[in-house]
DONU-904305 format. One line per field, with one value per residue: x, y, z of N, C-alpha, C in turn; residue in one letter. Coordinates in nm, 2 decimals. Example, Ala and Ser with C-alpha at 12.3 -4.5 7.8 and 13.67 -1.06 7.14 Angstrom:
<atoms>
nc1: 1.32/1.28
nc2: -0.57/-0.22
nc3: 0.78/0.71
cac1: 1.23/1.37
cac2: -0.45/-0.11
cac3: 0.78/0.71
cc1: 1.32/1.29
cc2: -0.33/0.00
cc3: 0.78/0.79
rest: A/S
</atoms>
This chain:
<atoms>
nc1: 0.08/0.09/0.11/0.05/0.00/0.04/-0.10/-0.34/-0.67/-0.70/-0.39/-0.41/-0.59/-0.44/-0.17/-0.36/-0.38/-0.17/-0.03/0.21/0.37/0.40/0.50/0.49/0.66/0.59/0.80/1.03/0.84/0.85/1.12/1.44/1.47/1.27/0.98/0.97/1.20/1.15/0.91/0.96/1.12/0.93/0.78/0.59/0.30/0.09/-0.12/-0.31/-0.55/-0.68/-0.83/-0.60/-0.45/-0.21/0.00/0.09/0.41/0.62/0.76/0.70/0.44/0.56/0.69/0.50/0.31/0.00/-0.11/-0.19/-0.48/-0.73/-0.97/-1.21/-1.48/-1.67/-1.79/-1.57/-1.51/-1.55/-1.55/-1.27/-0.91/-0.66/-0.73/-0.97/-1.11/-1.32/-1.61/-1.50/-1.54/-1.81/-1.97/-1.91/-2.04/-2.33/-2.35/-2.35/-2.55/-2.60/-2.79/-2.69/-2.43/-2.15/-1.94/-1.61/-1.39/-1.06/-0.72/-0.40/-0.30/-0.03/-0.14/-0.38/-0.67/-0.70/-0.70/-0.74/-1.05/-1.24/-1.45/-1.80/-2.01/-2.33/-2.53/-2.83/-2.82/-3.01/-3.25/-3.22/-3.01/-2.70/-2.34/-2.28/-2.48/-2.48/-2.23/-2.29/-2.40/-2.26/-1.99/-2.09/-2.13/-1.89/-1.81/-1.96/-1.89/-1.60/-1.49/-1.53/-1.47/-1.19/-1.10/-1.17/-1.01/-0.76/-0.80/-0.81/-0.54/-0.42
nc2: -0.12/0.25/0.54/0.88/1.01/1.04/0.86/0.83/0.64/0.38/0.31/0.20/-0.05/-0.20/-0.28/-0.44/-0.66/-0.76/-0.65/-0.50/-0.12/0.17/0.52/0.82/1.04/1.41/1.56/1.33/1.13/1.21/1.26/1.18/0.95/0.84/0.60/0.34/0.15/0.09/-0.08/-0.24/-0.44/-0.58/-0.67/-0.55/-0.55/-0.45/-0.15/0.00/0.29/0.58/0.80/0.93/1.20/1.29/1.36/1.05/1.00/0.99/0.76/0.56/0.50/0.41/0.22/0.05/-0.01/0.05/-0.10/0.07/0.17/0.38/0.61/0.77/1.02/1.13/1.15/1.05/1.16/1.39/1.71/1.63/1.61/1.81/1.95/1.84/1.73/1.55/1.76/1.99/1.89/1.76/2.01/2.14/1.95/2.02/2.30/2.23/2.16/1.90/1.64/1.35/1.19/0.99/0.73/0.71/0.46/0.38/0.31/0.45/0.72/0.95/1.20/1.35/1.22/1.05/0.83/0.48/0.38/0.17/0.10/0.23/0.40/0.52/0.78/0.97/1.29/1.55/1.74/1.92/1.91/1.94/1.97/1.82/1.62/1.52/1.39/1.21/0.98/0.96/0.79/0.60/0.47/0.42/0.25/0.06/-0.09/-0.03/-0.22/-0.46/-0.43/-0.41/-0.68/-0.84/-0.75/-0.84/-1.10/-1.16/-1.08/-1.25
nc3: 0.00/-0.11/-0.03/0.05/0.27/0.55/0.86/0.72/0.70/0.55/0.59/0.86/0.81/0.61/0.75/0.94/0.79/0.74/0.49/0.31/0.33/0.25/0.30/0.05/-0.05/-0.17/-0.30/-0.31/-0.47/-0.67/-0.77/-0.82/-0.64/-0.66/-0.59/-0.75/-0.74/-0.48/-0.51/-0.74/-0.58/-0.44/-0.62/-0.75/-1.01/-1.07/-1.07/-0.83/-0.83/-0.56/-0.46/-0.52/-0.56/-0.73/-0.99/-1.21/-1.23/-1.58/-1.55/-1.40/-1.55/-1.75/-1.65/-1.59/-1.79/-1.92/-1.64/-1.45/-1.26/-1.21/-1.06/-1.15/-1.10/-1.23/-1.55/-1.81/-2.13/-2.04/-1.78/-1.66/-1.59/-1.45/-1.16/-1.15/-0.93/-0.70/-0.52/-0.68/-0.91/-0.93/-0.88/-1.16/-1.26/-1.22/-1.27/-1.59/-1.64/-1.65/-1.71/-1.61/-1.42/-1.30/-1.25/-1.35/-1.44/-1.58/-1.69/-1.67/-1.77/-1.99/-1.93/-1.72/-1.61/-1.86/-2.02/-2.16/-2.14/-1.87/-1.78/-1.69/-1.46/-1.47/-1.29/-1.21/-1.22/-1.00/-1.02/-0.75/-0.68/-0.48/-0.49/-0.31/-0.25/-0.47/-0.47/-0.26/-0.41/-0.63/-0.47/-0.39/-0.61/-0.68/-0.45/-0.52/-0.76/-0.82/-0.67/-0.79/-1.08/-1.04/-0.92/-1.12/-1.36/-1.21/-1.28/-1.52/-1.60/-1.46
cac1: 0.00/0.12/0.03/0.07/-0.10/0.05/-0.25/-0.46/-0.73/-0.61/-0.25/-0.44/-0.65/-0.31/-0.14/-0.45/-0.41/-0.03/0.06/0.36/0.28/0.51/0.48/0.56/0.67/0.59/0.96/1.07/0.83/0.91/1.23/1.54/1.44/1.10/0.90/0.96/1.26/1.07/0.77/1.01/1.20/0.82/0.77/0.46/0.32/-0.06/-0.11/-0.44/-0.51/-0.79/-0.79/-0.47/-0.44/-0.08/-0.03/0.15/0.53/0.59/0.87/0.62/0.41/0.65/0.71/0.34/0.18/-0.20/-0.13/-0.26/-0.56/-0.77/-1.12/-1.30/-1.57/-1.75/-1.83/-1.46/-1.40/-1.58/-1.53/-1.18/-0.83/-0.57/-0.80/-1.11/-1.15/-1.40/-1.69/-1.42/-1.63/-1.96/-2.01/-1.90/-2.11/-2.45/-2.32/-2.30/-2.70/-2.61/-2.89/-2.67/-2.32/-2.15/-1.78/-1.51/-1.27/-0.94/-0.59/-0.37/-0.15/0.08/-0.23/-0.49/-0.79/-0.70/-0.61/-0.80/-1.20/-1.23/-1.58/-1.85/-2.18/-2.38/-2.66/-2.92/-2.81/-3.16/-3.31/-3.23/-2.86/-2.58/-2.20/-2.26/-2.60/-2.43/-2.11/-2.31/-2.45/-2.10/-1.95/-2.18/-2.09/-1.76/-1.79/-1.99/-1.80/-1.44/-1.35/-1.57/-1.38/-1.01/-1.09/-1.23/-0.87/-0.67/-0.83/-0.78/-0.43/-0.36
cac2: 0.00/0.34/0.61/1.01/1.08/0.99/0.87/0.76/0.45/0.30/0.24/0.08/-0.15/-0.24/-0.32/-0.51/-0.78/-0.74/-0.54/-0.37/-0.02/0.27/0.64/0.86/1.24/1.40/1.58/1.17/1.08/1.28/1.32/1.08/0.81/0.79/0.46/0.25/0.03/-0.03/-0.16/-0.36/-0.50/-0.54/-0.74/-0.52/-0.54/-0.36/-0.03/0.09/0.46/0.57/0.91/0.97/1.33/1.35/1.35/0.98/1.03/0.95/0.68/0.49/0.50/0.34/0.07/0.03/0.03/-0.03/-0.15/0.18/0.20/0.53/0.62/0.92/1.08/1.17/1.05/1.11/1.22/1.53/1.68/1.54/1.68/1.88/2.02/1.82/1.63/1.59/1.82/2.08/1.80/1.79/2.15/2.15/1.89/2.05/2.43/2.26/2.10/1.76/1.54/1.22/1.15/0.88/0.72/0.61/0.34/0.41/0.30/0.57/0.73/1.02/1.30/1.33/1.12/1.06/0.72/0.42/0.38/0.03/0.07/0.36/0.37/0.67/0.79/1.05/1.44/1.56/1.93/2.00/1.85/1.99/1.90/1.70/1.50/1.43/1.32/1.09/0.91/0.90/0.72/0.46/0.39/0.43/0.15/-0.09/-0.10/-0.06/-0.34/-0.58/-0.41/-0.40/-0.78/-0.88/-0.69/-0.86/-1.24/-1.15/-1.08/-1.45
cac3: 0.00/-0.10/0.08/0.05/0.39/0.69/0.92/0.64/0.77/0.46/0.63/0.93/0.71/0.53/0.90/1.02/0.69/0.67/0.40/0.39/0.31/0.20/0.25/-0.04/-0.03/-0.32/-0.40/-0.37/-0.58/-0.86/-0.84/-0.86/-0.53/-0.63/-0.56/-0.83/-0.69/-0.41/-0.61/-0.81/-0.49/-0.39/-0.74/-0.76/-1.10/-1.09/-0.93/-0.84/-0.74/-0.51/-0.39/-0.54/-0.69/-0.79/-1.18/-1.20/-1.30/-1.65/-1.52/-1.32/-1.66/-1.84/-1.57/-1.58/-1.90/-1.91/-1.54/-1.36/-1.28/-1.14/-1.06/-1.19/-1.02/-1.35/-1.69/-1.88/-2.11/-1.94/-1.65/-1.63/-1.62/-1.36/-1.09/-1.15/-0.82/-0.57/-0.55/-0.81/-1.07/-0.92/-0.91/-1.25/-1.38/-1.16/-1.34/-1.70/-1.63/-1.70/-1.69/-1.61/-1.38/-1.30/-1.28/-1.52/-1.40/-1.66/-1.69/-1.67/-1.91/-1.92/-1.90/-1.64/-1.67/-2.03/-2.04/-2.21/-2.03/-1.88/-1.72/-1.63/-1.44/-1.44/-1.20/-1.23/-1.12/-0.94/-1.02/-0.64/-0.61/-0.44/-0.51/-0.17/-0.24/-0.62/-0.47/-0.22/-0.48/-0.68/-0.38/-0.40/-0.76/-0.66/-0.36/-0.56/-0.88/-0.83/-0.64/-0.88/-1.17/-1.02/-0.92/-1.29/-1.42/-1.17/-1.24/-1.69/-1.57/-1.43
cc1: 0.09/0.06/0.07/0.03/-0.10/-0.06/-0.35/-0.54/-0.68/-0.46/-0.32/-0.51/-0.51/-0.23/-0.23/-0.46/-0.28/0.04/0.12/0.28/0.45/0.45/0.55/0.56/0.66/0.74/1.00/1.00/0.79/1.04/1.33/1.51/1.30/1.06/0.95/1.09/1.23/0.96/0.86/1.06/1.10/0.76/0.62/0.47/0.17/-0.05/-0.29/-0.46/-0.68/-0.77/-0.65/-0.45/-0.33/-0.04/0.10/0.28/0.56/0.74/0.79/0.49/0.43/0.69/0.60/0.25/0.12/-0.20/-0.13/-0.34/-0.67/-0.90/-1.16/-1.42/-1.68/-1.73/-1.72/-1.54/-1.41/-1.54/-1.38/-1.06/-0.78/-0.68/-0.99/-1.11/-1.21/-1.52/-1.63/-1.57/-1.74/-2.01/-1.97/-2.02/-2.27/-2.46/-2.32/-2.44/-2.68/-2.73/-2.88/-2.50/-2.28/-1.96/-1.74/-1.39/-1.20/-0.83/-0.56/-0.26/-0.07/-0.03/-0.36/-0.63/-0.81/-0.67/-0.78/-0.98/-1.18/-1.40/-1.64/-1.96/-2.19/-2.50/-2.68/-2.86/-2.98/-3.11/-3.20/-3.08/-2.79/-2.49/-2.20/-2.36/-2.54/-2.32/-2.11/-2.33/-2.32/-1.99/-1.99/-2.19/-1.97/-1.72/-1.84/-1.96/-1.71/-1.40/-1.38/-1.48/-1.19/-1.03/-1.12/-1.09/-0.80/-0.65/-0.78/-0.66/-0.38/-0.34
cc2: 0.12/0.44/0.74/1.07/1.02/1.01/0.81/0.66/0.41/0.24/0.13/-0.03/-0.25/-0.31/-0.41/-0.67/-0.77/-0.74/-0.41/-0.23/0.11/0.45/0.74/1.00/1.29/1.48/1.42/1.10/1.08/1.34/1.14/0.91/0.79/0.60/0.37/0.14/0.01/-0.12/-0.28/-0.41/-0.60/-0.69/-0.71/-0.52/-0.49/-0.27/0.02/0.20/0.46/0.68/0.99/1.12/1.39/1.33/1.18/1.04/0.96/0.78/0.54/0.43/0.39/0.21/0.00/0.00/-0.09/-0.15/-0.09/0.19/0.31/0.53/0.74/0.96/1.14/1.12/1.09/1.06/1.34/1.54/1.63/1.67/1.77/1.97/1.95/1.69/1.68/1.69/1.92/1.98/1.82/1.89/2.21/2.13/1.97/2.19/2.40/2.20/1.99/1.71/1.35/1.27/1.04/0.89/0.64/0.54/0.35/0.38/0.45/0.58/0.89/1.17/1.24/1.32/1.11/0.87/0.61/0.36/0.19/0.00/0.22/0.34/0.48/0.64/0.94/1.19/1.49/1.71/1.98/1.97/1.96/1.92/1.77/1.60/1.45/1.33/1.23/0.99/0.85/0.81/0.57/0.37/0.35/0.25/0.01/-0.18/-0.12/-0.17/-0.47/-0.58/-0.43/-0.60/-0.86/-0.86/-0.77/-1.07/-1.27/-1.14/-1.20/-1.51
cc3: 0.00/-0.12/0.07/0.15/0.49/0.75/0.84/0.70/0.65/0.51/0.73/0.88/0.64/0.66/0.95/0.91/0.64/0.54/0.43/0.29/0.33/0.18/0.20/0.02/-0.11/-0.33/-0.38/-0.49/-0.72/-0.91/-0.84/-0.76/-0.53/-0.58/-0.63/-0.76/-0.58/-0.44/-0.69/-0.71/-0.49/-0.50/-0.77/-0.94/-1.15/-0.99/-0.94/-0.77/-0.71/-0.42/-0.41/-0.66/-0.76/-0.96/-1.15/-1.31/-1.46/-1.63/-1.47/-1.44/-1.78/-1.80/-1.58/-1.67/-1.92/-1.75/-1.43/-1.38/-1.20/-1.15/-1.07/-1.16/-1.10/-1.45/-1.79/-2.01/-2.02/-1.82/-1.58/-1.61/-1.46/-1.25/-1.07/-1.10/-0.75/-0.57/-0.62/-0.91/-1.07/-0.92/-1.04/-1.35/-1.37/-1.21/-1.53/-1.75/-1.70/-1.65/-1.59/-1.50/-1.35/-1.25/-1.38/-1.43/-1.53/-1.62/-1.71/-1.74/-1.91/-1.91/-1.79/-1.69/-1.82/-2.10/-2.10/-2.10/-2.02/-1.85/-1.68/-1.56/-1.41/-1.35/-1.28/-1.19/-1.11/-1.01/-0.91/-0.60/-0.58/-0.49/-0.40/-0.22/-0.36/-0.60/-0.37/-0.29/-0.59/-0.64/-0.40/-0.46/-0.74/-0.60/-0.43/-0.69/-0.88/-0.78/-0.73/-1.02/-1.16/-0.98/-1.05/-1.35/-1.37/-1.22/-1.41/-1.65/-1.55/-1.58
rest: X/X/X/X/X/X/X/X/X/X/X/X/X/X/X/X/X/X/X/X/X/X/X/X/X/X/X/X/X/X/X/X/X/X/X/X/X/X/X/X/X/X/X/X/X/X/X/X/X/X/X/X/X/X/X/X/X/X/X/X/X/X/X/X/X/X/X/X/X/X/X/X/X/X/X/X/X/X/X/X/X/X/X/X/X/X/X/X/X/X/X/X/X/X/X/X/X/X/X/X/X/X/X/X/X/X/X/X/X/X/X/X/X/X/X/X/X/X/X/X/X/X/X/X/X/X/X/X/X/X/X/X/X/X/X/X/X/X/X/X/X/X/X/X/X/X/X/X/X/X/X/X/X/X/X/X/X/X
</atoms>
């Protein structure tokens, strides 16, 4: 498990089913000691991101290809790109009167949320939504899709 946020419940979850777990800095892991020879030490060979807003390095990329995979909080290609996380999106999408939201599960490639789509589910945006009541319901997608999809990827991999 790698980690940008000392404290995370994510590290304890990782500790409680012993995995080792690694936290990153970002000047390490974009400059010369980044991550990657511990991942290979590691003999990691799939990365999945989840909450992760740092642009992936294009080194990490290249160690990786079509074996990052990221979750988007809206229906890419829209909506996507440097800054569009988190209610940034849903107050986007709820200002641009979409009818429809949803997420995009994507590998990742060397631009933000640009990378090849693997899976989407959309939900409804209400008349009355907020960025909050939209991005309850995006959660939801979030929780009951990603892990069925990153497990489906991980089992085509075998």
């Amino acid at each position: 498990m790698v980690c940008n946020k000392p404290g995370a419940g994510v590290l304890g979850i990782a500790e409680e089913h012993s995995i080792p777990t690694l936290i990153i800095k970002r000047d390490e892991f974009y400059g010369e000691e980044s991550c990657l020879p511990t991942l290979r030490e590691l003999k990691v060979d799939f990365l999945v991101l989840a909450g992760f807003l740092w642009k992936v390095p294009d080194a990490l990329i290249t160690a990786f290809p079509q074996a990052i995979v990221n979750i988007h909080p809206a229906l890419l290609p829209e909506f996507g790109g440097k800054g569009m996380y988190g209610n940034h999106v849903h107050s986007a999408v709820i200002a641009a009167g979409r009818k429809e939201s949803g997420i995009t599960i994507h590998y990742v490639d060397g631009h933000y949320d640009n990378g090849d789509i693997i899976f989407q589910a959309k939900c409804e945006v209400l008349p009355d939504d907020t960025p909050e009541s939209l991005a309850s319901r995006i959660h939801q997608l979030e929780h009951r899709h990603y892990p069925e999809v990153i497990e489906k990827i991980i089992k085509e991999r075998r």
